[in-house]
MARSE-999952 format. One record per residue (C-alpha): chain; z, y, x. Coordinates in Angstrom, 3 decimals, always signed. Each point is the difference from the previous one (the first is absolute). Layout:
N
<pt mol="A" pz="Z" py="Y" px="X"/>
...
This chain:
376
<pt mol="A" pz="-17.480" py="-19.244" px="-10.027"/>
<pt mol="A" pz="+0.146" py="-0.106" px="-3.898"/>
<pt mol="A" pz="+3.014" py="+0.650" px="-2.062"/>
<pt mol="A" pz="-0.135" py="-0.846" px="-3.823"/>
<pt mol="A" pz="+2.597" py="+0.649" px="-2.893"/>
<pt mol="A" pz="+1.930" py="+1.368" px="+2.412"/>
<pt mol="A" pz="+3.507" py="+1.414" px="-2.333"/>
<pt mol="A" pz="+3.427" py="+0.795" px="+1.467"/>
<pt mol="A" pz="+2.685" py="+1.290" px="-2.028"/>
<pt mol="A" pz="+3.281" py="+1.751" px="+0.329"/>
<pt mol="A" pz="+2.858" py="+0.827" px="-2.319"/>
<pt mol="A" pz="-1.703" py="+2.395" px="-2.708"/>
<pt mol="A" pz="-3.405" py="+0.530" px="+1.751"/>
<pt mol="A" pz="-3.326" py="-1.932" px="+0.361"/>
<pt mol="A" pz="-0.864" py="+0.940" px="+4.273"/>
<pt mol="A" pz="-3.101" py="-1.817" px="-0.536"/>
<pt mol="A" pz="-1.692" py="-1.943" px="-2.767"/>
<pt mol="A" pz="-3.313" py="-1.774" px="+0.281"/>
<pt mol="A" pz="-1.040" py="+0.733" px="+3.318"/>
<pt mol="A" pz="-3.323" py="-0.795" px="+1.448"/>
<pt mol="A" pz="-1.513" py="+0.723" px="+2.884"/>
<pt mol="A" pz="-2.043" py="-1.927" px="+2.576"/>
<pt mol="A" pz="-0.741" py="+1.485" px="+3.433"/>
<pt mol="A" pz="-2.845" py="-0.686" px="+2.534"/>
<pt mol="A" pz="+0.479" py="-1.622" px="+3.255"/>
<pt mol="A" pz="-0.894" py="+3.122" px="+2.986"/>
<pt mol="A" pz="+0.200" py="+3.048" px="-2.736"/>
<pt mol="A" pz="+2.600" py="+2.479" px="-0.939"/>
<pt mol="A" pz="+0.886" py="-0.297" px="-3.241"/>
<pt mol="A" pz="+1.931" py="+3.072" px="-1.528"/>
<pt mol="A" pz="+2.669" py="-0.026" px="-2.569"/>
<pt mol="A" pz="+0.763" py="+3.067" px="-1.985"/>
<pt mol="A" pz="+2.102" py="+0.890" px="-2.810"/>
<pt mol="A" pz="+2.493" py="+2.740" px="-0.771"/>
<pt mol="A" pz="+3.831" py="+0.019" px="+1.168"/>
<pt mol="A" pz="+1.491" py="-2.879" px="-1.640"/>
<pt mol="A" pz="-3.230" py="-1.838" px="-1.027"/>
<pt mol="A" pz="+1.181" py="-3.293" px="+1.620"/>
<pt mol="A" pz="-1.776" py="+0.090" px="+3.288"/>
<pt mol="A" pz="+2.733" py="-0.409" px="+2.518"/>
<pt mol="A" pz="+1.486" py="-2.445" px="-1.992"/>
<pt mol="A" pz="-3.390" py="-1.853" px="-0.326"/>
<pt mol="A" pz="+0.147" py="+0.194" px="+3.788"/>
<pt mol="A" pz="+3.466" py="-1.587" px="+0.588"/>
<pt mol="A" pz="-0.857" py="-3.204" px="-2.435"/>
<pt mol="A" pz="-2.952" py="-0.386" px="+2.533"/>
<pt mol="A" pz="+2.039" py="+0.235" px="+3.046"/>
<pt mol="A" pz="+2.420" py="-2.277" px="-1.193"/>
<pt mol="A" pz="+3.179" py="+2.924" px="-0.443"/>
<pt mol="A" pz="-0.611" py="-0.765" px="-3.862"/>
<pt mol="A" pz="-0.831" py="-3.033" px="-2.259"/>
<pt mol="A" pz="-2.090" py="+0.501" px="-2.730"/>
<pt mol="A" pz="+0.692" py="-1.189" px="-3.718"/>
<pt mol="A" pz="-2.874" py="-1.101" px="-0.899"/>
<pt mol="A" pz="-3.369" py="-0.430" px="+1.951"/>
<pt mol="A" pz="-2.123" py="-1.348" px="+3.057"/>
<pt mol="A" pz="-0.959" py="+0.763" px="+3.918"/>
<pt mol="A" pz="-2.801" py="-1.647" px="+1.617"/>
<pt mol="A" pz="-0.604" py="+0.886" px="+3.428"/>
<pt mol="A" pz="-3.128" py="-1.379" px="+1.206"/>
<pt mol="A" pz="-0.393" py="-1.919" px="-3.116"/>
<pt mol="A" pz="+3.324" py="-1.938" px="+0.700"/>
<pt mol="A" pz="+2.981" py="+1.076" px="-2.534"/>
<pt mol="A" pz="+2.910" py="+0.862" px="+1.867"/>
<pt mol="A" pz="+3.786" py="+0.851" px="-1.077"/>
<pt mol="A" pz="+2.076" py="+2.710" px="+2.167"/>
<pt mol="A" pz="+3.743" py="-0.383" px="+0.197"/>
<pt mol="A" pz="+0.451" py="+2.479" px="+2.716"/>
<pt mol="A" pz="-1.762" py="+1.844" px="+2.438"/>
<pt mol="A" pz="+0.038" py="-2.175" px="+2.055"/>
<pt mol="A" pz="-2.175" py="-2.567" px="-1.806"/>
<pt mol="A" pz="-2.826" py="+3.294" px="-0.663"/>
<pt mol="A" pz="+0.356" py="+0.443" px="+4.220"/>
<pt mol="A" pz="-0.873" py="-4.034" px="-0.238"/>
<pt mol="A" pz="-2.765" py="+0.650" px="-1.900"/>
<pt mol="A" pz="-1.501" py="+2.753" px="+1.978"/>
<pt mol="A" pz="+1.033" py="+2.640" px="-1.716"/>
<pt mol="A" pz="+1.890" py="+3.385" px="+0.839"/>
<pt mol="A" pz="+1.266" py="+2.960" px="-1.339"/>
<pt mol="A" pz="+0.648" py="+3.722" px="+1.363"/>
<pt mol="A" pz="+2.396" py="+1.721" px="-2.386"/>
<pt mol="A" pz="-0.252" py="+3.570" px="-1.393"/>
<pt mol="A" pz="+3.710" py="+0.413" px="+1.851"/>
<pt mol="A" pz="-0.387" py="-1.398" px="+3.268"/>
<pt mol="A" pz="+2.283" py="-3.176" px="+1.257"/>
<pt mol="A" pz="+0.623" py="+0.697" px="+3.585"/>
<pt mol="A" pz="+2.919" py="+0.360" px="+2.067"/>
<pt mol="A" pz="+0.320" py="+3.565" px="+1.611"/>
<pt mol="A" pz="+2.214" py="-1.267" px="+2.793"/>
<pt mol="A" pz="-2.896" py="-2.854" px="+1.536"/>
<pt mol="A" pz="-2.750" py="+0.640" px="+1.499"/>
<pt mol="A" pz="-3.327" py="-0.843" px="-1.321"/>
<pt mol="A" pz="-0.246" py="-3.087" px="+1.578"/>
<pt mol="A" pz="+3.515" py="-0.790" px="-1.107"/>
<pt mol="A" pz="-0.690" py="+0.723" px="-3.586"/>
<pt mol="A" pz="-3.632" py="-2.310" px="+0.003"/>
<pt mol="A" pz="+1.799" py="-2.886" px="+1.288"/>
<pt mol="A" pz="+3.116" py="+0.061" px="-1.902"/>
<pt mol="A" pz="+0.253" py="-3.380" px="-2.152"/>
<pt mol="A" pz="-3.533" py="-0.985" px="+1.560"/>
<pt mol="A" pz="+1.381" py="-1.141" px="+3.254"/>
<pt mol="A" pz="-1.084" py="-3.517" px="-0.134"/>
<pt mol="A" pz="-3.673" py="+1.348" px="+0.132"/>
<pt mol="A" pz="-0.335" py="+1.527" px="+3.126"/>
<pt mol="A" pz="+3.228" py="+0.467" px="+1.198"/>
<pt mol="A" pz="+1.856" py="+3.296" px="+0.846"/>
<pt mol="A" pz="-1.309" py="+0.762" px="+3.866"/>
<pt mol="A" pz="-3.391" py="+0.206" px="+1.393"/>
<pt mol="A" pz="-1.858" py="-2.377" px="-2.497"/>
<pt mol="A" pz="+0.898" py="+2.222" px="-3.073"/>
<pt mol="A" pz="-1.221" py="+3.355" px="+2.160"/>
<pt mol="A" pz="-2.602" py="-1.517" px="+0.721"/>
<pt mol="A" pz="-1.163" py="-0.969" px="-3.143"/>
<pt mol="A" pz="+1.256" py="+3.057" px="-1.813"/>
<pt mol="A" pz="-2.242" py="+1.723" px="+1.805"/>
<pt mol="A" pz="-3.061" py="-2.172" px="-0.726"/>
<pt mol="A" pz="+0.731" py="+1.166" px="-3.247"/>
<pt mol="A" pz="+0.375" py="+3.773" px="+0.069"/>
<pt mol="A" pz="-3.107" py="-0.055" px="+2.315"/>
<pt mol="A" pz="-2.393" py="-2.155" px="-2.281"/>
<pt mol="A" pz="+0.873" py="+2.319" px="-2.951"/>
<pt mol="A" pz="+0.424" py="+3.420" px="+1.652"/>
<pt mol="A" pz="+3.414" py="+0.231" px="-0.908"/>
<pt mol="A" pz="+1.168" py="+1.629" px="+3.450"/>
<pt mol="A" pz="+3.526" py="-1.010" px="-0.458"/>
<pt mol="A" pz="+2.240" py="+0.011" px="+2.962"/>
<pt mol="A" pz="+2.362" py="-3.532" px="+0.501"/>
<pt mol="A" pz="+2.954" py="+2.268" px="+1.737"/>
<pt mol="A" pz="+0.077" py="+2.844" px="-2.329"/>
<pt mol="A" pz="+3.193" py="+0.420" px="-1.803"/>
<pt mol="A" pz="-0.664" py="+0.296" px="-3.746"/>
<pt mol="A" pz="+2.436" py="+2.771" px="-0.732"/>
<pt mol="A" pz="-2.243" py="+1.824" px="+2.454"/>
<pt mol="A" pz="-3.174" py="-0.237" px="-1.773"/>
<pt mol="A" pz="-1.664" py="+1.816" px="-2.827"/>
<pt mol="A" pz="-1.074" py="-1.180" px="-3.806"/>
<pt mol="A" pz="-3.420" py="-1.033" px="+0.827"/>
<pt mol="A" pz="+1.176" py="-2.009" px="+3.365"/>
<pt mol="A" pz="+2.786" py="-1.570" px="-2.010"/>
<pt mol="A" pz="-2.534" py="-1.574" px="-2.704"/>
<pt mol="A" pz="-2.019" py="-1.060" px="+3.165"/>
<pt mol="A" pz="+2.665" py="-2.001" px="+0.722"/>
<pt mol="A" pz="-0.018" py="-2.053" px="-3.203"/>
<pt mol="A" pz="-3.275" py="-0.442" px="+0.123"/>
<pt mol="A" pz="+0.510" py="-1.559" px="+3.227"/>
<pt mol="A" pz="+2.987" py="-2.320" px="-1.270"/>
<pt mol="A" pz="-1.998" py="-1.543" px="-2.538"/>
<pt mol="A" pz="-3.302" py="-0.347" px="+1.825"/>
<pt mol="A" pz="+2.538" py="-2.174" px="+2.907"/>
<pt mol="A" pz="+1.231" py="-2.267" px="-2.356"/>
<pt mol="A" pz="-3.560" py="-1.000" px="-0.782"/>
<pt mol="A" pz="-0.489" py="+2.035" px="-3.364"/>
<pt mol="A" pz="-4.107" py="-0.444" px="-1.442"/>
<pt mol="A" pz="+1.120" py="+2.016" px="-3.157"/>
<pt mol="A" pz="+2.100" py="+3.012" px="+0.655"/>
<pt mol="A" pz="+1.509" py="+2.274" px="-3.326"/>
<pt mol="A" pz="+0.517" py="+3.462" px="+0.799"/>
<pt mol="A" pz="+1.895" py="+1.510" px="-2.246"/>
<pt mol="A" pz="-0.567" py="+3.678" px="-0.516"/>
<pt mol="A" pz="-0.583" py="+0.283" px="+3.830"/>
<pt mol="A" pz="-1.546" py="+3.757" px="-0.417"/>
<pt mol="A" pz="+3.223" py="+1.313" px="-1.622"/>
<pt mol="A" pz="+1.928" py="+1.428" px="+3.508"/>
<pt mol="A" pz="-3.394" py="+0.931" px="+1.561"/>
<pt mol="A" pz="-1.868" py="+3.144" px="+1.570"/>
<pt mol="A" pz="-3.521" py="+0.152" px="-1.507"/>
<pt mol="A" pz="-1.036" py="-0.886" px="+4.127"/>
<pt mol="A" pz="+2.546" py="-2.751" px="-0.405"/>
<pt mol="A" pz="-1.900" py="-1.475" px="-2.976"/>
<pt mol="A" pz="-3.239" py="-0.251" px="+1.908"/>
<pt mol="A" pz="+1.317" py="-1.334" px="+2.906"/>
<pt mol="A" pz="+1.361" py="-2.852" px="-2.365"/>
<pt mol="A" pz="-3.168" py="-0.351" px="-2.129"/>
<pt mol="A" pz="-1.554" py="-0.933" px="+3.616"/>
<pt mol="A" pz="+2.452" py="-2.350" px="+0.604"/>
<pt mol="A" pz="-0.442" py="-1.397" px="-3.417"/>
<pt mol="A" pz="-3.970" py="-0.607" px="+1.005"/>
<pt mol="A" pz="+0.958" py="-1.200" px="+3.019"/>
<pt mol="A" pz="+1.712" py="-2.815" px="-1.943"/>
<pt mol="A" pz="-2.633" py="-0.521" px="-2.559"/>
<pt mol="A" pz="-2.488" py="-0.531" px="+2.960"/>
<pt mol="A" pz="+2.510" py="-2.888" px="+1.186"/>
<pt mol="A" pz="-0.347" py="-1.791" px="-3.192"/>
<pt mol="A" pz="+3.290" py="+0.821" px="-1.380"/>
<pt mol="A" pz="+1.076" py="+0.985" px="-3.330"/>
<pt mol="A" pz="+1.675" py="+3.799" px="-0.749"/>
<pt mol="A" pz="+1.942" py="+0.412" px="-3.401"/>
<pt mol="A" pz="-0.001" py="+3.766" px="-0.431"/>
<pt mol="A" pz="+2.570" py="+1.533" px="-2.156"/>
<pt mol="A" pz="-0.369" py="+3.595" px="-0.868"/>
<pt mol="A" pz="-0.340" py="+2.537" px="-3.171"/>
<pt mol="A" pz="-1.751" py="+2.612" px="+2.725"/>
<pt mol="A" pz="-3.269" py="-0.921" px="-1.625"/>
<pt mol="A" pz="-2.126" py="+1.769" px="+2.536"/>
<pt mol="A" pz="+1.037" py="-2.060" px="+2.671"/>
<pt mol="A" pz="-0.317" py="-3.145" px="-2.150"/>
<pt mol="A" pz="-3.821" py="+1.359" px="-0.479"/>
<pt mol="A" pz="-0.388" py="+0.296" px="+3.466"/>
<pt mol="A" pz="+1.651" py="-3.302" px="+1.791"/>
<pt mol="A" pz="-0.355" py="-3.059" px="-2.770"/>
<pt mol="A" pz="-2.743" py="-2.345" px="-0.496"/>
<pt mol="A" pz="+1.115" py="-0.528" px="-3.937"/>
<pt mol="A" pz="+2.855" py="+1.611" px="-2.028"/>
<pt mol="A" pz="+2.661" py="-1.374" px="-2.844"/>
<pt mol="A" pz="+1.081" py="+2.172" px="-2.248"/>
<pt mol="A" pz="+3.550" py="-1.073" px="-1.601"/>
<pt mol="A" pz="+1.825" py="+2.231" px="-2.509"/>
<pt mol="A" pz="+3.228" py="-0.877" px="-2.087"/>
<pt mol="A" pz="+0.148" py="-3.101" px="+2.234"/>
<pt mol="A" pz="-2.824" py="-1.582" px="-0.823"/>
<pt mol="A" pz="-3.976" py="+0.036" px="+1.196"/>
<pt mol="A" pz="-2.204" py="+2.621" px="-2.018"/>
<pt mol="A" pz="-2.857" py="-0.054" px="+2.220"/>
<pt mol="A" pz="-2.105" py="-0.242" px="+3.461"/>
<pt mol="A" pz="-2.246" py="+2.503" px="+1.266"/>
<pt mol="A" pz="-2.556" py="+0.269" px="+2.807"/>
<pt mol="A" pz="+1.031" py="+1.856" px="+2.630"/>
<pt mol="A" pz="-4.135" py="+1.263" px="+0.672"/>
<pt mol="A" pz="-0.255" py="+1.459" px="-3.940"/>
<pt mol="A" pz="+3.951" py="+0.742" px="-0.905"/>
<pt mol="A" pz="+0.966" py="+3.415" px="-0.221"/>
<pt mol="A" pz="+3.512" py="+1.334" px="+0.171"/>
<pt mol="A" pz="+0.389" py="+1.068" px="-3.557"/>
<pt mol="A" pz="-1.459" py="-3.596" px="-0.972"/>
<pt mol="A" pz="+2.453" py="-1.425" px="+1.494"/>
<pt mol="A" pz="+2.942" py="+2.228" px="-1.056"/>
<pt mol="A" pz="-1.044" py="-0.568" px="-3.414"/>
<pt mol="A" pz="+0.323" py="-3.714" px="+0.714"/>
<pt mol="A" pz="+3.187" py="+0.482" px="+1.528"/>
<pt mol="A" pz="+1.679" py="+2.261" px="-2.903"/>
<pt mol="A" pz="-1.959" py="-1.496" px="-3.390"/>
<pt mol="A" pz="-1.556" py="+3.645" px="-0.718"/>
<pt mol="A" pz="-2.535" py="+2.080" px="+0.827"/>
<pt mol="A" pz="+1.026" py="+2.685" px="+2.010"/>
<pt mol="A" pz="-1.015" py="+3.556" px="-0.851"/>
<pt mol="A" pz="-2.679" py="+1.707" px="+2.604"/>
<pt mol="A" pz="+1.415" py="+2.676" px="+2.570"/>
<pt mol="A" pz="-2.534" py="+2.449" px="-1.060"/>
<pt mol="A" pz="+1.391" py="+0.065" px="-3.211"/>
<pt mol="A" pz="+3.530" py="+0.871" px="+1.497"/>
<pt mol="A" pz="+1.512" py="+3.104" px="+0.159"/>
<pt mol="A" pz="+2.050" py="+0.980" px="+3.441"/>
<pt mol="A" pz="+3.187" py="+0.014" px="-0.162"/>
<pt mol="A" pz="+0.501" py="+2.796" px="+3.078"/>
<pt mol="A" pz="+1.592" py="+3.373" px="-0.524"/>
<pt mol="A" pz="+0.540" py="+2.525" px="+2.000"/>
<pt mol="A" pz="+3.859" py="-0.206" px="+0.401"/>
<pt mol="A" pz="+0.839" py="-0.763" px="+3.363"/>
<pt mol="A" pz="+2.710" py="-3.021" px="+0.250"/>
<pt mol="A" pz="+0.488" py="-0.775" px="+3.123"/>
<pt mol="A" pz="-0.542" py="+2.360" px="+2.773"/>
<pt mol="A" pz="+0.052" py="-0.572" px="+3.877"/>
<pt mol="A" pz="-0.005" py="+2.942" px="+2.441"/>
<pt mol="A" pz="-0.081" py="-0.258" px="+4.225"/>
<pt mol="A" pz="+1.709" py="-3.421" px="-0.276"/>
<pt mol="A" pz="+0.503" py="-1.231" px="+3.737"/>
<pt mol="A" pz="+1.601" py="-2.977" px="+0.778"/>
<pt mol="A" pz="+1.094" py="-0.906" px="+3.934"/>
<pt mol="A" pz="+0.770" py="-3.547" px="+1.542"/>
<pt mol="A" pz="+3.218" py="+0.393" px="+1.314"/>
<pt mol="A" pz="+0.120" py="-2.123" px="+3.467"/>
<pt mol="A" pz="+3.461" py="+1.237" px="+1.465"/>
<pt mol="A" pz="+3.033" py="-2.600" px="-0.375"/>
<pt mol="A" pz="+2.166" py="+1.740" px="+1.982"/>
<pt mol="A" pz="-0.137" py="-3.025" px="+2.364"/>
<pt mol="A" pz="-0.382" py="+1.926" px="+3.946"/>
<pt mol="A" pz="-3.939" py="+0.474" px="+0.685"/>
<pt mol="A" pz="-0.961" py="-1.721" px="+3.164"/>
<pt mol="A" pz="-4.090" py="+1.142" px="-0.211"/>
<pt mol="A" pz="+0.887" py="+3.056" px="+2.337"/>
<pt mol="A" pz="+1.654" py="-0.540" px="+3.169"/>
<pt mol="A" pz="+3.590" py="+0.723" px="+0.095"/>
<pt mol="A" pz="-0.284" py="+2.865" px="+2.641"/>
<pt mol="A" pz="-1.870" py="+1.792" px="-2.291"/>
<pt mol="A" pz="+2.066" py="+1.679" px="-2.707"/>
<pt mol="A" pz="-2.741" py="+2.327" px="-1.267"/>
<pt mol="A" pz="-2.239" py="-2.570" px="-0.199"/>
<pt mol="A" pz="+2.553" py="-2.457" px="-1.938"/>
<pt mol="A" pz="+0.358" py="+2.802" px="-2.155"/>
<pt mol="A" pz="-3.491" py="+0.431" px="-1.098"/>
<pt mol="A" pz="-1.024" py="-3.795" px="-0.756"/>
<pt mol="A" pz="+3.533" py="+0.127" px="-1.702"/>
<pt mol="A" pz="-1.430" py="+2.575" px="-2.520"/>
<pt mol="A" pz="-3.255" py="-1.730" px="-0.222"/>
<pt mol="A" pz="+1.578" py="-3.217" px="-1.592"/>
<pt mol="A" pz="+2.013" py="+1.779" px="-1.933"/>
<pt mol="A" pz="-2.616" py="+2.123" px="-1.397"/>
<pt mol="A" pz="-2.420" py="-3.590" px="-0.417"/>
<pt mol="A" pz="-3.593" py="+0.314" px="-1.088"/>
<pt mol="A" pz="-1.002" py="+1.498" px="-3.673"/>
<pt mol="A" pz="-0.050" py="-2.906" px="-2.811"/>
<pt mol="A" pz="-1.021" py="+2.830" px="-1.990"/>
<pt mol="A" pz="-1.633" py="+3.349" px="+0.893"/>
<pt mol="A" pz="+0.187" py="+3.024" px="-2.503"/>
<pt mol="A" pz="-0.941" py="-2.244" px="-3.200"/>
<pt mol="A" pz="-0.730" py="+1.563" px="-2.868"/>
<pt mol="A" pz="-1.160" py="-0.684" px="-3.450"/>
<pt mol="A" pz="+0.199" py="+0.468" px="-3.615"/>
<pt mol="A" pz="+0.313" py="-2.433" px="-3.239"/>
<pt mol="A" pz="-0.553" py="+1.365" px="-3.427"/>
<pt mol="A" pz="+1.693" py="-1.366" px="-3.556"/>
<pt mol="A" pz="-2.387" py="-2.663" px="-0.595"/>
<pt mol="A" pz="-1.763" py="-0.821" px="+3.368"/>
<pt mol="A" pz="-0.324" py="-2.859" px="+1.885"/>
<pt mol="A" pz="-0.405" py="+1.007" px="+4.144"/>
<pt mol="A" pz="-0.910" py="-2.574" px="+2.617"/>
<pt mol="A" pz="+1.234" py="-0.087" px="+3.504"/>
<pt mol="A" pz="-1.913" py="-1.809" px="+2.066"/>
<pt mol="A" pz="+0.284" py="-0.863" px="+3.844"/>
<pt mol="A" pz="-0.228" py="-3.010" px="+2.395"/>
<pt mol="A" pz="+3.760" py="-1.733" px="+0.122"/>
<pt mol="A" pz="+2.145" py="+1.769" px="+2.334"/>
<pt mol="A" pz="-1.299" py="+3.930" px="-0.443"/>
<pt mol="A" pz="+2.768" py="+1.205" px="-2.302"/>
<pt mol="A" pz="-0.053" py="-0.994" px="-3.535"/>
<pt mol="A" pz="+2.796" py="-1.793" px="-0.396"/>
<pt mol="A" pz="+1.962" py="+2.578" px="+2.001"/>
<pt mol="A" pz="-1.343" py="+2.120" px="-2.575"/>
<pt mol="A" pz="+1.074" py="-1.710" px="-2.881"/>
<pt mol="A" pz="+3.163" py="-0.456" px="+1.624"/>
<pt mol="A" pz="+0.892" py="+3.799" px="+0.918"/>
<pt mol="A" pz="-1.394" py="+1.230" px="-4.019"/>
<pt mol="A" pz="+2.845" py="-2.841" px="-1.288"/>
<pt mol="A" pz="+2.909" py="+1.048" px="+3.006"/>
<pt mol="A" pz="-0.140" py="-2.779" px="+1.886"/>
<pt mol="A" pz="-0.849" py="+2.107" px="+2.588"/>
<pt mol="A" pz="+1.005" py="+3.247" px="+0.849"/>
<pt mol="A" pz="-3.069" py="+1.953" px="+0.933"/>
<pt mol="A" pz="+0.135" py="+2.518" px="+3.005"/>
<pt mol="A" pz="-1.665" py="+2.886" px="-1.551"/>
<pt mol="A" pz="-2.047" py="+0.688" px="-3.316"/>
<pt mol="A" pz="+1.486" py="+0.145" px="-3.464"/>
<pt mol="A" pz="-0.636" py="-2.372" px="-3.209"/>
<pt mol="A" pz="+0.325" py="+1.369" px="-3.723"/>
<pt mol="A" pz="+0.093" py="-1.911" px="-3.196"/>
<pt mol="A" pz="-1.194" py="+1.900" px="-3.138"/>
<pt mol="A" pz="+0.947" py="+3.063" px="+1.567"/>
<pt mol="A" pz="+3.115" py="-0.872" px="+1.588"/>
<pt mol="A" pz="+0.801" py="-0.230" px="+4.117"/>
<pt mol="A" pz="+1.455" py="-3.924" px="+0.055"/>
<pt mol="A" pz="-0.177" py="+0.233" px="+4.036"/>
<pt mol="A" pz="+3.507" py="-0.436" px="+0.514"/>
<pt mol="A" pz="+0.670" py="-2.575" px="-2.881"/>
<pt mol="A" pz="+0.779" py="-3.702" px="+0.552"/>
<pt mol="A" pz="-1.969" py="-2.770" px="-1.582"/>
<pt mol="A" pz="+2.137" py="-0.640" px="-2.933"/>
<pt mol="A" pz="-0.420" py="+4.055" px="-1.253"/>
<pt mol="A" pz="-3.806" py="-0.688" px="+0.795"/>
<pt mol="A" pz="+0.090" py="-2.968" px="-2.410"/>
<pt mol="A" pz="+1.530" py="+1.588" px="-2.023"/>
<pt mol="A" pz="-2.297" py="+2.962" px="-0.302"/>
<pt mol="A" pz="-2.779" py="-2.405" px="-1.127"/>
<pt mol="A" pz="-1.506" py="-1.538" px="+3.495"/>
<pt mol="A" pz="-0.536" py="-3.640" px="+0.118"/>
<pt mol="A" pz="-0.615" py="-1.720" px="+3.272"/>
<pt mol="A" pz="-1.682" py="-3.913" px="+0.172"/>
<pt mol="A" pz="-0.246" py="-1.069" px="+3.486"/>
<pt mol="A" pz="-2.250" py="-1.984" px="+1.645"/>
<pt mol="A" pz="+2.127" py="-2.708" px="+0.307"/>
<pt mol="A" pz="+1.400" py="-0.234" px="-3.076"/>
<pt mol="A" pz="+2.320" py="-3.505" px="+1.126"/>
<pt mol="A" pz="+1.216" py="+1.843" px="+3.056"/>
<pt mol="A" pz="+0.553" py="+4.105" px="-0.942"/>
<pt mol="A" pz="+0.050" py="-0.654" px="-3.491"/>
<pt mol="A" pz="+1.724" py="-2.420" px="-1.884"/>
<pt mol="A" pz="+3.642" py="-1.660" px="+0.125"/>
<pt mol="A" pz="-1.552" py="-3.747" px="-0.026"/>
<pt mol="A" pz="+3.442" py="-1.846" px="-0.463"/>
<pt mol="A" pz="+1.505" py="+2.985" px="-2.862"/>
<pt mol="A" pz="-0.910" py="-0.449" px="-3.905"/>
<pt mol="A" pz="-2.773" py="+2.527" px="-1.484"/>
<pt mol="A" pz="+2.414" py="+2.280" px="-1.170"/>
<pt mol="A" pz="+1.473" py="+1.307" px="+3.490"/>
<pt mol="A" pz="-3.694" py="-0.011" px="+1.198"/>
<pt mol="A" pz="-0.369" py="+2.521" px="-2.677"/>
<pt mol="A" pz="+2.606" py="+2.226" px="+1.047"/>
């Protein structure tokens, strides 16, 4: 694929100006540039969601023009969004089909040949899941899959690693080789410039919407390429001074957390002869099992504390119970000095504690409401 003098504007800003880039049949190629550098936009002109203003696209040393989508698909090429485009309500199967049924149909056929694909690239996706039932990493499995059906060669992932557990990432970067040892073609967006180190075959650099530079995966370093990225050279961290104190911020003490079970719906897991017995599986479901267990930490004025964990061993219940979405069983929570246990969320916001969730489309933002109410 080569793009050249590749420029789309908009009212009062330049997205991209001058864009070249040409990418090799079988590699990943990586993209990287800051926020707002122009690479999503880049992306959309080559998947035919955008046209561009000026410029060319050759694929396979043919020039081609994109209208829509639709005409990329034609052309063999697909793209997995940053915010995923599935339906929570289908099933997996559902969702791969949907607007593709003239390829294999909608019964046996398609199941059959969805799974042909999730087995040839070790994508373990399951055709009868429902999607609101699976997690981040199983979700972006799935648009993988959708592309790969409709007979994508060149797929565009556009900052795939953003929702991802650092076990999620590898699992995709062996998917991703997977692909590349088909013959296909993997369009990596990202600014995580270790992983771009670690997965691509050759790198773009674009800043201010425009190409500055390639690099070589195999000699690049990080800061090279963050230089690239920001048009400066970046000053060395043993030059900086920490930025850590020794006032304690945010303090967690004991913080348990239990899964409550009991509906209040009659319990039929005891026979109903037995009272005593009802009695005690009733309190077990009530009490649940611990999402957390006597947590406790501390964050200082001017740290920076990881959390890590496999998915589904308490962080975000964590997360949730220090913002009050939660209401924690036992344990306490101060900020700067002051017990905010028993506040709601809004008094916790406005004491000065930000939350971004992982899904930032679904738990974060009001899609259809102007900027403004976002804000508030």
């Amino acid at each position: 694929m080569e793009l050249h003098g590749i420029t789309k504007r908009f009212p009062g800003v330049v997205a991209n100006k001058d864009i070249a880039i040409t990418v090799q049949k079988g590699t990943v190629h990586a993209l990287i540039g800051e926020n707002g550098a122009g690479k999503s936009t880049l992306m959309k002109i080559l998947y035919g969601m955008q046209k561009p203003d000026e410029g060319t696209i050759a694929i396979d040393g043919e020039q081609v023009s994109f209208s829509s989508p639709g005409d990329a698909i034609a052309r063999g090429i697909g793209m997995v969004h940053q915010h995923f485009m599935l339906a929570d309500n289908l099933t997996v199967l559902e969702n791969v089909v949907l607007g593709g049924e003239k390829l294999y149909g909608i019964g046996a056929k398609a199941r059959k040949k969805i799974k042909e694909i999730s087995d040839a690239y070790g994508l373990g996706v399951r055709p009868d899941a429902l999607v609101e039932d699976l997690g981040v990493a199983d979700r972006q499995r799935v648009e993988i899959l959708k592309v790969l059906y409709r007979g994508a060669q060149i797929l565009i992932l556009d900052e795939p690693t953003a929702v991802l557990v650092p076990q999620e990432v590898d699992a995709l970067f062996d998917n991703l080789r997977e692909l590349k040892a088909e013959g296909l073609t993997v369009i990596f967006i990202s600014h995580k410039l270790g992983e771009v180190l670690k997965v691509a075959d050759d790198i773009t650099v674009i800043r201010r919407g425009t190409t500055v530079g390639t690099a070589d995966p195999k000699t690049a370093t990080t800061k090279q390429l963050a230089e690239l990225m920001v048009g400066s050279e970046l000053p060395s961290p043993e030059t900086r001074e920490s930025t850590v104190t020794d006032v304690a911020m945010l303090e967690v003490k004991g913080l348990t957390l239990l899964e409550s079970g009991f509906t209040g719906a009659p319990l039929t897991t005891a026979a109903p002869a037995d009272p005593s017995a009802t009695a005690v599986v009733r309190e077990e479901v009530a009490a649940g099992r611990k999402l957390l267990d006597d947590v406790s930490l501390t964050i200082h004025k001017g740290e920076i504390l990881g959390i890590a964990g496999v998915e589904g061993n308490g962080q975000t219940e964590l997360i949730e119970a220090l913002m009050g979405l939660r209401a924690p069983d036992s344990g306490g929570i101060s900020l700067d000095g002051q017990d905010i246990s028993a506040l709601p969320v809004r008094k916790r916001r406005e004491g000065g504690i930000g939350y971004i969730p992982e899904d930032r489309h679904r738990h974060g933002l009001l899609l259809e409401a102007p900027l403004w109410e976002n804000r508030i």
